[in-house]
C-alpha positions in Angstrom: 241.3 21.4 35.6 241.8 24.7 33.2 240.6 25.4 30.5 243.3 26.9 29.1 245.6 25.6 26.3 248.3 23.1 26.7 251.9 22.5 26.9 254.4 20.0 25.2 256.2 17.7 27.2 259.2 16.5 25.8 259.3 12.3 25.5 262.6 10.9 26.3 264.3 8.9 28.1 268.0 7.0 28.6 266.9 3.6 29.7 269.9 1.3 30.9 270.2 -2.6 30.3 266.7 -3.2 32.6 264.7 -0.9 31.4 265.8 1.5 34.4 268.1 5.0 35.0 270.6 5.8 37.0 269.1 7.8 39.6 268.0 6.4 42.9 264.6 5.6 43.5 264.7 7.0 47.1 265.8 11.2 47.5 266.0 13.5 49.8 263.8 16.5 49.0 267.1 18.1 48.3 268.1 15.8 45.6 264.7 15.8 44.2 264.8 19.3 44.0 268.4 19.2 42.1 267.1 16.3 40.1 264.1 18.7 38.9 266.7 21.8 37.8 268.9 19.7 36.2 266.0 18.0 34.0 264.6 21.4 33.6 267.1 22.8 32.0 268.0 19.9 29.9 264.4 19.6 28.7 265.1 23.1 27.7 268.2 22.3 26.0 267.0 19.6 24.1 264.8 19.6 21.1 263.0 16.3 21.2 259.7 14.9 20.6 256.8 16.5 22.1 252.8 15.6 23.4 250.2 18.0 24.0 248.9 18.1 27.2 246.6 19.7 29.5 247.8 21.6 32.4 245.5 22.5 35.9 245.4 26.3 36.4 247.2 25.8 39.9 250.1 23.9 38.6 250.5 26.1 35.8 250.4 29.1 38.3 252.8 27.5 40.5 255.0 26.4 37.6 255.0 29.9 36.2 255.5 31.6 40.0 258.9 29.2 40.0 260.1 30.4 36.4 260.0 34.1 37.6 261.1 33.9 40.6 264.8 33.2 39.5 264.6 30.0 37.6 264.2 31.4 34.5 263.0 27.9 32.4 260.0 28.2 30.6 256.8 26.3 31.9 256.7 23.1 30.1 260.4 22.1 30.8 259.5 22.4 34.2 256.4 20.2 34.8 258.4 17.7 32.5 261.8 17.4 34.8 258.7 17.3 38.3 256.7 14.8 36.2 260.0 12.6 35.7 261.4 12.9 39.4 257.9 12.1 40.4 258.3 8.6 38.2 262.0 8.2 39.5 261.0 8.7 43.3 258.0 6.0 42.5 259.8 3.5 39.8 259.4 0.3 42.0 255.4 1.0 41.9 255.5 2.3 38.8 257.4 -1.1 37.3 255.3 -3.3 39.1 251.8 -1.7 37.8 253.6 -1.9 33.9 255.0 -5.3 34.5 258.8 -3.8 33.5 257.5 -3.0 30.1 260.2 -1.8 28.0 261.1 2.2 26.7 259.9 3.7 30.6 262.0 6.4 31.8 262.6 4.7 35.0 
């Protein structure tokens, strides 16, 4: 892990009737990838709530290799639209281990 300071992640979320979104558990990498750009840059255009976090030196490396190479989003936007495709590719074992609890992004 770094040891270098951390980033906000932005909490939100538009939960439906069952506590789920409207995006497929199951992608394609293509979609996933889409999915991540879209988040991105809504992360970016929205002022919400934020956490504190810390990031590994390789992800933010990798994050920040991705920014400059054309997508132009800032860090922390980023790792918070891959950490929410990550929960929407993995909602089934991620509502099973929570029990369905309520205010999940999935």
């Amino acid at each position: 892990m770094s040891q270098g300071g951390g980033i906000a992640l932005p909490v939100t979320g538009d939960d439906d009737a069952d506590g789920g979104t409207d995006k497929q558990e199951s992608q394609s990498a293509g979609d996933q990838w889409k999915n991540f750009l879209e988040y991105a840059q809504e992360y970016k255009e929205t002022k919400g709530p934020c956490v504190q976090v810390w990031l590994d030196a390789d992800v933010n490396y990798t994050l920040g290799a991705i920014s400059k190479a054309g997508v132009n989003l800032p860090v922390k936007h980023l790792l918070s639209a891959a950490v929410r495709v990550f929960l929407e590719s993995n909602a089934g074992e991620i509502r099973q281990l929570l029990n369905n609890k309520p205010k999940i992004i999935i």
